[in-house]
Structure formats: structure tokens, C-alpha cells
N, C-alpha and C positions, 0 to 999 in steps of 0.2 A: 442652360449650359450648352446644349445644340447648338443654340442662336448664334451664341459666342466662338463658338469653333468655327460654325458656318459665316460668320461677319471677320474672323480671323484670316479662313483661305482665300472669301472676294477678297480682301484688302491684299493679301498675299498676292494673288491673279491676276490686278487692277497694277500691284506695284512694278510686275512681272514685265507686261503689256507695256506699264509706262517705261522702263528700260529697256527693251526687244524698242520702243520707239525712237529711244535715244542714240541705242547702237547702228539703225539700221542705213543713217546716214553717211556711217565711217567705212559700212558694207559695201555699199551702193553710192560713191561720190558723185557728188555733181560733176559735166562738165569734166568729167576723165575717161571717155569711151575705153581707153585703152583696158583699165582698171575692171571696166562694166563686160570689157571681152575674153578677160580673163575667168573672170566669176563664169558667163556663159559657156563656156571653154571647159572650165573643173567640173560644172552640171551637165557637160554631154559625156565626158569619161566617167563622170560617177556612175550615168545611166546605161552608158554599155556595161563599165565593170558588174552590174548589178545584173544585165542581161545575159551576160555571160556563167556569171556567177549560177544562177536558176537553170542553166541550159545544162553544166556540166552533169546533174545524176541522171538525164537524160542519156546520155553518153556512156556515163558507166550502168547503166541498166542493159543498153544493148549489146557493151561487154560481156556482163554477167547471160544474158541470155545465151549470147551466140555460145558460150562455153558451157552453158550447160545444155546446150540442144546439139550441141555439136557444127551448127548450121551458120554462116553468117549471116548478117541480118540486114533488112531489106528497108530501107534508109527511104520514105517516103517514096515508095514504090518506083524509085527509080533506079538506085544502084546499090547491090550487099555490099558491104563491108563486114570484114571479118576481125576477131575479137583481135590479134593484135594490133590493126589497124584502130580501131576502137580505145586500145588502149592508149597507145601512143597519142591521138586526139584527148584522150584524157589529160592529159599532161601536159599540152600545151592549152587548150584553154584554162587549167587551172594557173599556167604560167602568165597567158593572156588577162585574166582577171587581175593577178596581182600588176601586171604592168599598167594595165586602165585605175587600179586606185590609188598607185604609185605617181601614175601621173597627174592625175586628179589631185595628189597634196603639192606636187612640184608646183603647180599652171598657181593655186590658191597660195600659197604661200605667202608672195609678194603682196597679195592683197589684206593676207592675216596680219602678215607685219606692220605694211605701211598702216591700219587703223591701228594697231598696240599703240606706232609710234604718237600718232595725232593724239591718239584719248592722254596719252601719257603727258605728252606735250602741252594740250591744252588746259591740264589738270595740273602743270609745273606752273605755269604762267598762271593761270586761276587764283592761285594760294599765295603768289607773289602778291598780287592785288587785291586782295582781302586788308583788310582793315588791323590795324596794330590792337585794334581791342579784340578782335577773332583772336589773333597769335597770342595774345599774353593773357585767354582763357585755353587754350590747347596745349595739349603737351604733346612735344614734336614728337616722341616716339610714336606715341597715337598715331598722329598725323602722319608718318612714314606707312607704318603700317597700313592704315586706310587706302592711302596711295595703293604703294603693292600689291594688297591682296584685290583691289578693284581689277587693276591691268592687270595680273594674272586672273581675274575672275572672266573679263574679255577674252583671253587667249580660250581659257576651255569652253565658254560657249560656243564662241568658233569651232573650236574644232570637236566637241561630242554634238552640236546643233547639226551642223552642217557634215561629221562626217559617222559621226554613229546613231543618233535619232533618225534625221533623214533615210542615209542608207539602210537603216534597220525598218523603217515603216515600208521603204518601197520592196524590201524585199521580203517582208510580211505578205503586202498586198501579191505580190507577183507569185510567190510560192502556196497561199490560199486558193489562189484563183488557177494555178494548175492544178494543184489535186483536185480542185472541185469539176472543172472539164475533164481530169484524165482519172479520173477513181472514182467518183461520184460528191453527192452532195456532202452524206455522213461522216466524212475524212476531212472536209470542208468547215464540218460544223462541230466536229470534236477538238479541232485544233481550234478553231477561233475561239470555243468556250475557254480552255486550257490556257491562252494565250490573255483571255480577255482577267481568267481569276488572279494569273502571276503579276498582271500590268497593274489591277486595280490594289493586291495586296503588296507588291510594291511600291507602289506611289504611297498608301495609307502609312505604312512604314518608313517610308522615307523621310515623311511628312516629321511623324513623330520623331526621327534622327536627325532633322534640322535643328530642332529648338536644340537637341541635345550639343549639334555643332556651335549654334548662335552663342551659347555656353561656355563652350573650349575658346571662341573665340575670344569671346570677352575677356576673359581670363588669360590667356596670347596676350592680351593685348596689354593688360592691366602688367601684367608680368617685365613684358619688352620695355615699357613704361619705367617703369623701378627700375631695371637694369641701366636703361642709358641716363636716366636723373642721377643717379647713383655715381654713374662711371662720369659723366660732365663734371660734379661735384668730387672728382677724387681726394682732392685737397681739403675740401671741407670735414670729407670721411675721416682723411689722417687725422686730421687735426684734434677731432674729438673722438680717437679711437673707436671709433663707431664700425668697424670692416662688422663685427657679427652682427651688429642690430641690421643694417642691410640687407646681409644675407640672410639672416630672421625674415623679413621684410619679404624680400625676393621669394624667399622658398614656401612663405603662406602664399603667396599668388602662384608660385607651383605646383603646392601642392592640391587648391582648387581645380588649375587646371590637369594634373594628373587624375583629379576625379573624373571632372566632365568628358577626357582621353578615354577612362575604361567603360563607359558609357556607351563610349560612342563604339568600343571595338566588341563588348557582350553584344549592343543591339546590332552588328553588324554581325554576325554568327547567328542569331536569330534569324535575321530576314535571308542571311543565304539559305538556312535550312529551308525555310518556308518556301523560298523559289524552288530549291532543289526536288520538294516533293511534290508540288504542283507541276511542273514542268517535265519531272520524271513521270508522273502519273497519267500524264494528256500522251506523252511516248508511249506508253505501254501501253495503253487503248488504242493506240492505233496502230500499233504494229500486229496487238491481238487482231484487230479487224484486217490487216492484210496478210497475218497467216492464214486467218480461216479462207480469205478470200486464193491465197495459191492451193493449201489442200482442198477446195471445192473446184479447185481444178478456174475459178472464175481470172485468177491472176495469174501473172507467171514472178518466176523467182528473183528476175528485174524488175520487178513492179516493186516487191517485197523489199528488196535494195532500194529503191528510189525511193518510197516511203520512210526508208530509215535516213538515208540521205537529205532527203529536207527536212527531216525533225532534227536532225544534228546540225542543218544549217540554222533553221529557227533556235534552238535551245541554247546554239553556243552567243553570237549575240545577245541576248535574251539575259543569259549569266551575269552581261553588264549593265540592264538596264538599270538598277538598282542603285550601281555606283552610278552612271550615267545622270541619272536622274537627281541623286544628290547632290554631285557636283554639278549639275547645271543650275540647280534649286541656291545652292553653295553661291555659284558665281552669279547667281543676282542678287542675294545679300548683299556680298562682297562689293558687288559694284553699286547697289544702292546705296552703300553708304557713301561711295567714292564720288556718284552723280545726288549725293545730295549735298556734298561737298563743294562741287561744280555748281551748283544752285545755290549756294549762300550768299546773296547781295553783298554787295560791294556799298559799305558805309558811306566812301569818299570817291565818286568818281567825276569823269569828265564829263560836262555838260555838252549835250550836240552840238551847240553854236562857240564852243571853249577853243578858247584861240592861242598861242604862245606867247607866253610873259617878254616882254622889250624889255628890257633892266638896259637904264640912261643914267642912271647914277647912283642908283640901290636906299633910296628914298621908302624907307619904312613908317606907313602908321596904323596903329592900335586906336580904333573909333570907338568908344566906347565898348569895347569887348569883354562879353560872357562867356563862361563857359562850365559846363559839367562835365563829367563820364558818366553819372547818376543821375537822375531827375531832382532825388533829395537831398544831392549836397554838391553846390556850388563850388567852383574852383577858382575863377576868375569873375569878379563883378565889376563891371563897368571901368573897363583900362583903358585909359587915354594916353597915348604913347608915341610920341614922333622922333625918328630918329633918321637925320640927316645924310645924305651922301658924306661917306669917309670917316663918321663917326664912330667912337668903341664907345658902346654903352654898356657899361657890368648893368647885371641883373643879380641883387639880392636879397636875404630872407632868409627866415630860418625853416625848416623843412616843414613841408606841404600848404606852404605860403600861394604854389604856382608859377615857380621859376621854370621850371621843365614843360611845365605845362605848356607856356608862351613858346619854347623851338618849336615841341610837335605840333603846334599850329602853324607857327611860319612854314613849317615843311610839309602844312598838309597831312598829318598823320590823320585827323580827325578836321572838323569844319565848324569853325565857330557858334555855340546855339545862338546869340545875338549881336548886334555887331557887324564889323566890316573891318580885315584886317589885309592892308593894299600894300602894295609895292608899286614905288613911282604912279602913284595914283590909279593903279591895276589893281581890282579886289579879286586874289589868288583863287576865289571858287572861280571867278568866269575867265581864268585859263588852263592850259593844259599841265597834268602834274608831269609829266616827262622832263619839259621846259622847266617850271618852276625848281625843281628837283636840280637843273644843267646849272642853276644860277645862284647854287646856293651850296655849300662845304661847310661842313660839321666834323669837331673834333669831341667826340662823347667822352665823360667820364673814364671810361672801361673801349679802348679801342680793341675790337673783338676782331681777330684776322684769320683767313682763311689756310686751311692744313695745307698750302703750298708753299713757295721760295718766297723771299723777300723782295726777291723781282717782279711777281706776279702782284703779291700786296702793295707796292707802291703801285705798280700797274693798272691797278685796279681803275684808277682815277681817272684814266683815260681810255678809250678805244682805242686801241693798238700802239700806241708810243712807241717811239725807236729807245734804243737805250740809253743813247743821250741824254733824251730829254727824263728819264729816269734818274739818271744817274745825277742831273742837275737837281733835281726836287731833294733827291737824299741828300745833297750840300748844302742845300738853303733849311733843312730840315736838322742839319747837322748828325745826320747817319754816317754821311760818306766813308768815312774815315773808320769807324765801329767799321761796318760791313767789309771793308778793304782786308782787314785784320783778321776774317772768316777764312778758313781754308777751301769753301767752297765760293765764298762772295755771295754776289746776288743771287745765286743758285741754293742759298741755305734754306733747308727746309725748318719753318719755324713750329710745328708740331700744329694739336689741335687747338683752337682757340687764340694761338701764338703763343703756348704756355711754355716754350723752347728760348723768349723772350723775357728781359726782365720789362719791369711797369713804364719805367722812361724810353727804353727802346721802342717798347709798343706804341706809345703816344708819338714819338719821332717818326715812325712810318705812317702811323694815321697824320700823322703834319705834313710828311711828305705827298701821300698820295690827293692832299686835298690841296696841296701848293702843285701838283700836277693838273686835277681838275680846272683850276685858275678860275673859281669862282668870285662875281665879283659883292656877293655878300655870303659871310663865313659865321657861322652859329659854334660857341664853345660854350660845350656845357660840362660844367664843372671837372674841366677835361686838366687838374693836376692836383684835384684835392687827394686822390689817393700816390701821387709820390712825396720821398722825403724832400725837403727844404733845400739842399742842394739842388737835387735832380729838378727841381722846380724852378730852381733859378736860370738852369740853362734852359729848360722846356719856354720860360715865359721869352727870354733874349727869341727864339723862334717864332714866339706868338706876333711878337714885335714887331718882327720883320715879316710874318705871313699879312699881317694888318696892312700895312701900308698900301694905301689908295684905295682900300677896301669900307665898306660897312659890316664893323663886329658889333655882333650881341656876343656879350662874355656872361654866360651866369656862374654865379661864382660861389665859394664857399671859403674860401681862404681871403679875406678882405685884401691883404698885402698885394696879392695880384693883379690888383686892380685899381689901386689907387693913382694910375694916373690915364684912366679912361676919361673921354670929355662928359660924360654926365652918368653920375651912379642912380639907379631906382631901387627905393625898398618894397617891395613886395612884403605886403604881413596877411593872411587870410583874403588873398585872392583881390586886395586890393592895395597901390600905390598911395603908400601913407609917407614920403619924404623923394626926394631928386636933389641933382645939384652935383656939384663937385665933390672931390674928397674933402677939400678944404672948408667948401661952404656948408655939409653937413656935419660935419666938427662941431662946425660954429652955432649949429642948431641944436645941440644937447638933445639927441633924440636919438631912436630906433638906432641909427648907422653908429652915433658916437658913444652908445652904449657896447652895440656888439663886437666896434674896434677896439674897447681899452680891454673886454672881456676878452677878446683873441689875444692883445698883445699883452694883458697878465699870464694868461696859458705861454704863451709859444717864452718868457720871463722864467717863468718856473720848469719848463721844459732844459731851459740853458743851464737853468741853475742847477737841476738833477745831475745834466750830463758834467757839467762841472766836477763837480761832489763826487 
């Protein structure tokens, strides 16, 4: 059981170290003197403030004396000063301290911040480039939170490392080491006992308050989790009047977490106690020991004051190590999870010699290509696929055939297990996905848009557009005119998700912003099986004219949309079992001319209901 506690705290210590290594380079930039002179700058004010700091019961002991001998006092044998003189020097250096630690967080600031901003920054971009099979095992609340509490786990290291551990050890050492020169050894070694019992029954305490925190957190987290799944899926909740199973839902992860909360606020009452009597009990022994020492006549009545004066300087810092101590313990959790976040391999990335995709005519082929997500179950076997500059080739099959599967590889989501899947004779691993990504427009299913204006979602598609050219993509997309009709126009805010949008609108600005891009091969995946029949019909007249001069893959689910691409592929179990025309797989009495007379029985009985 020892072993295990004791193989518990290395690991803790080790993962500590590994973090204090990671941080230290956002502390200490390379190549930024200015940044490195600040840092030097806040550590020569800390050290006065702290010198300062130690000097003052200095100061009020020779007040206290002169006023009680009546005499002023004789100031390293050069000049008395008398007690109100004394006083008033009290006063300003304890004004002087505060201005040296005040300045000390001013000079440091810039340097707290600008690392918040870097780790924040490099941890936004990090999660961008993770791999599409990270994101659709995470759940973004999670992953929000991670973030957060990482970069506020940064913030208070900063600032309890560097302005309350540090300043509190130096001002240990310096108020130690005066009583031990000016009172003797025993004042010395009563406080360092006292000081050494609170630190050690602090930390052991703390210790055992983490797991309790790791707990609350988990629970935070599971809870945030269920809230925002919940609130995304609003529509789903109405639908199936579900609002209490939710909150059912939500409020068991609350009410976990209101356990693991009073945990954490009994064992926080304990350990104050605990300090409170250890650290009251090291004062009282040594103020016993400096009254006997003024009634033996060995001390005076300023000495007695000064000694009470640096145990209230020791004790009140002291109060905080405890919290100090958690939260610093706190923000390496926090941030461990964040930098191992940071450390998650990247599935799909740029090779050192990856160069920019040339697109000359948007010449697509599929070499014999594999493909899994699992080792155990194939998705795609051996696809042989060519598709020519300025061709529309539908892609169909019935679900989990590997029609979807074939975009996320053109666009690089994931990387082929076998195979070689090229562009104009470029096999897309040995270029850069920046480029690949510039040459390539996708209209999904479910066009998902951002909680701002509808100027900003067509926008999207380009780096800074004027509004012209905005404005033209909404005409070729057939928005213009909708949008013209908004009281606000291109400034309407279309809510979360663009739920403020109906299902045709939203496919209309995802056509526009990809006719803004001006990509010259466009991926539609099954991007109008969820509008009705109408809105489909004017959606395709758009698709029509986004095509032109273009290479489309269309994967498709509604046959009728497609029937006049120049060559359709059936996909059945990950492999191309028919091609051809519409006409000439008609004429094959197979896979395709079964699933057409099946659609167009349905969409038959469909007219005949609405008849009726």
C-alpha cells in the first residue's frame, strides 16, 4: 500500500517537473531580451520589496523602545532618532513595500499575459489539426473545458509560483536568519520546527484534497458535458419531450459533483484547523521565550514587539500556503491535461519534403484504394476510380457502402491504409493539406454555419472579400434576393448552428461560400437528401451551375439528382460492383436499376398520399 502511494507522488512529481518544463519556455522566450528584462526587472522589486518588508519590525521596535525609555534611539551609533521620527519611517516603508510589490506585478504582467496568450493560442491551433477521428471521439464540452481550466491553470502558477511560494520562501529564509543573528539560535530553531510541522502537514493534506478535487472535476466536467449535448440537441429534446429526462440526467452529474464540492469544503476546515494550531502554537513558544527574555531584563520591550512582528509576518503568508499549495498542485492537473492535449499526434500530417498541390485540370484517381477506421472492418477494398477534368461523377450505395468515406479522403481527413489516391498525378499525402484543402469545396449534407451574419458565413470562403464579390456568389447561389428581403440583409445574424435559417437557405450560403472559394474540384456529399423536392429542385439548378468547368464528385442518396452526371459508381461494401451512365446502368438490370425503380415507386406512392 506504501509502495503505491509512494509510486503515486514520483509519478505526480515527475509529471509536475514534466510541466514546470513545458511552461518554462513561454516564461523565458527565446530571442525576446525585452520579455527576459522584464522578468529581471519584477525579481529585483520582488527582492527589495521583501527587503523592505523584514526591515520594517526593525523600525517599529526602536519606536517601541524609544517610547518606552523615554530616550531616542541611537541608530547604528551614528544618529538618534526619536519615536516619532521612527514612526513616521514606519509608514513609509511599509508604503515603500507595497509600491516595490505593486510594481513587481505591473513590470510581470506583460510577460503573464503574453505566455496565457501563446499556450492558449497554440492549444486553439493544436485541436484544429488533430485528426477527425480525435473530434468525433471527444465531446466538445469536455474539450472546452480542458482548454480553460489548462490556461487558467497557467495563470495561477504564475502568479502563486512566482509571487507567493517564491516571496514567501525568501521571506522565511530572511526572517529565520534574523532572529537567529539578533535573538539567538533557540528562536531560530523553534520557528523553523513550527514552520517545518505546518508545511509538511500541509502538503500531506493537500495531497489528500487533490484526489478529492480530481473528483469535483471530473464530475464539472461530465455535467458541462450533458448541458451543452443537451442545449445543441434542443430540437431533438422537444421533439421527444424529453426536457425532464435531461434534467434527470444533468442533475445526477450534479448531484456527484455537489458530493465531491462538500468534500472538498469539510476537508478544507480541517486543514485550516490544523494549521491554525500548529502555527498558533510555534507563536506562543516563542513569544513565551521572549517574555521571559524582557522580564530577565536580557531583552527589551522592542525586541518583544519584533518578535511578535515577524511571527505575524511568518503566520500570515503561511494561512495561504495551503490554498497556494492546492492550487498550484490544482494547476498542474489542470494543465496536464491540457499539454497532454498538446501532445496528441497528429494522424494526418505534412510530410517535411510536402510540397503544394498544382491542380491543372482536377484529374482524379482512386489506385486501388483501402481503407479502415478499424483494423477489423474494412471500408473500402480495392477502388479503382478515374475521374476526368470537368467531370460530375455521383457516388452511390446504400448506407455504409463507403460513399462518405471516398470525400474524407480526398480532403485528407484520414490517409489511405493501402493505395494511392492522386490529383493530376499528385498522390495528396506528398502534398501540403493547406493547399490541398484551397483546391477543393465541399457542400455536406447538414451545412453547419457560424452564430454570426450571413455576410460573414458566405465570407467565410475567402480571405477578406469585398462585398461585391460576396454579394455575387449570393446571385449565383440564388440567396440574393431572400437576403435583400431581411431587414437587416447581409448583417442578419443567423443564430447557432444557422438554426435562424431554414434547410434550403442553409445549403444556399454553403453554395455560395464555396462558389466564393472558386475551387476548382467541389465534393457534394449528399448535400440535398434532407430538403423537400421542391427546394431540391432549385438547390440542384445551383449545383449545375456551381459545376461548370469544374471536377464534381456528387455522392448521392436521391438517385433523381443525378441522373445526368457523366458516369455514375455503385458502391456496395466498400467496393465498386457497376459504373456507367444512367442510361447504361438501366440497361444492366442491376444494383443501380433496382434502387431507381425502388426510389421511384416510393417518391409514386409519396404523390399518390399527397393526392388523396
Amino acid at each position: 500500500m506504501n509502495e503505491a502511494v509512494e509510486s503515486k507522488e514520483l509519478q505526480a512529481r515527475k509529471s509536475g517537473m514534466r510541466i514546470l518544463r513545458r511552461v518554462t519556455p513561454f516564461l523565458w522566450p527565446k530571442n525576446n531580451p525585452a520579455f527576459r528584462l522584464r522578468i529581471v526587472l519584477a525579481l529585483l522589486a520582488l527582492l527589495t520589496a521583501e527587503l523592505i518588508t523584514v526591515g520594517i519590525p526593525f523600525i517599529y521596535k526602536g519606536a517601541v523602545d524609544s517610547l518606552t525609555s523615554g530616550e531616542a534611539i541611537d541608530i547604528a551609533g551614528v544618529v538618534a532618532i526619536g519615536a516619532v521620527t521612527l514612526t513616521i519611517a514606519y509608514g513609509v516603508t511599509r508604503v515603500m513595500s507595497v509600491l516595490f510589490h505593486q510594481l513587481r506585478d505591473v513590470i510581470f504582467a506583460k510577460v503573464g499575459q503574453r505566455a496565457l496568450r501563446t499556450i492558449a493560442l497554440e492549444t486553439f491551433k493544436h485541436i484544429h489539426n488533430l485528426s477527425l477521428r480525435y473530434h468525433i471521439t471527444r465531446k466538445t464540452g469536455g474539450l472546452s473545458r480542458i482548454v480553460e481550466r489548462g490556461v487558467k491553470g497557467v495563470d495561477w502558477l504564475l502568479r502563486f509560483v512566482l509571487f507567493s511560494i517564491g516571496p514567501l520562501l525568501l521571506q522565511l529564509l530572511m526572517v529565520c536568519t534574523v532572529l537567529w543573528i539578533v535573538l539567538g539560535f533557540w528562536y531560530f530553531a523553534t520557528i523553523l520546527i513550527a514552520i517545518s510541522l505546518y508545511v509538511v502537514f500541509t502538503f500531506k493534506v493537500t495531497e489528500w484534497r487533490v484526489q478529492i478535487r480530481k473528483e469535483m472535476n471530473k464530475q464539472d466536467t461530465d455535467a458541462n458535458q450533458k448541458a451543452i449535448d443537451s442545449l445543441l440537441n434542443y430540437e431533438t429534446v422537444k421533439y421527444f419531450g424529453a426536457e425532464e429526462r435531461e434534467a434527470q440526467r444533468y442533475d445526477s452529474s450534479m448531484e456527484k459533483f455537489e458530493t465531491a464540492s462538500l468534500k472538498t469544503t469539510y476537508s478544507l476546515a480541517a486543514l485550516n484547523l490544523g494549521q491554525s494550531v500548529i502555527i498558533t502554537t510555534g507563536t506562543v513558544i516563542v513569544m513565551l521565550m521572549a517574555a521571559i527574555g524582557v522580564k530577565n531584563g536580557e531583552l527589551s520591550v522592542g525586541d518583544f514587539v519584533l518578535v511578535n512582528s515577524y511571527m505575524i509576518q511568518v503566520a500570515m503568508p503561511l494561512n495561504w500556503l495551503g490554498t497556494v499549495y492546492r492550487e498550484i498542485r490544482q494547476a498542474l492537473v489542470d494543465m496536464g491535461e491540457m499539454f497532454d492535449l498538446l501532445d496528441a499526434p497528429y494522424e494526418v500530417s505534412d510530410r517535411p519534403d510536402a510540397k503544394p498541390l498544382e491542380v491543372r485540370g482536377g484529374k482524379i484517381e482512386f489506385q486501388n484504394v483501402s481503407f479502415s477506421y478499424y483494423a477489423n472492418r474494412s471500408i473500402l477494398k480495392g477502388v479503382n476510380l478515374t475521374i476526368n477534368p470537368g467531370e460530375t461523377v455521383a457516388i452511390v450505395g446504400p448506407s455504409g457502402s463507403g460513399k462518405s468515406t471516398i470525400g474524407r479522403l480526398l480532403f485528407r481527413f484520414y490517409d489511405v491504409t493501402e493505395g494511392a489516391l492522386k490529383i493530376d498525378n499528385q498522390d495528396i499525402r506528398y502534398v501540403t493539406q493547406s493547399s490541398l484543402h484551397k483546391q477543393i469545396g465541399i457542400v455536406p449534407q447538414d451545412t453547419v454555419l457560424f452564430n454570426e451574419t450571413i455576410f460573414y458565413n458566405i465570407a467565410y470562403g475567402l480571405p477578406d472579400p469585398n462585398p461585391r464579390q460576396v454579394e455575387e456568389a449570393a446571385r449565383s447561389a440564388r440567396l440574393h434576393d431572400f437576403i435583400a428581403e431581411l431587414p437587416e440583409g447581409y448583417e442578419t445574424q443567423v443564430g447557432e448552428r444557422g438554426l435562424k435559417l431554414s434547410g434550403g437557405e442553409k445549403q444556399r450560403v454553403g453554395i455560395a461560400r464555396t462558389l466564393l472559394k472558386n475551387p476548382p474540384i467541389i465534393l457534394l456529399d449528399e448535400a440535398t437528401s434532407s430538403l423537400d423536392t421542391e427546394t431540391e429542385k432549385e438547390i440542384q439548378d445551383s449545383f449545375n451551375e456551381m459545376s461548370f468547368g469544374r471536377t464534381v464528385i456528387a455522392i448521392a442518396h436521391r438517385l433523381s439528382t443525378i441522373v445526368h452526371s457523366d458516369k455514375i459508381i455503385v458502391l456496395e461494401q466498400g467496393e465498386i460492383v457497376e459504373q456507367g451512365t444512367h442510361e447504361e446502368l438501366l440497361e444492366l438490370y442491376g444494383k443501380y436499376h433496382a434502387m431507381w425503380h425502388r426510389q421511384l415507386a416510393g417518391e409514386e406512392d409519396q404523390e399518390e398520399e399527397l393526392r388523396a
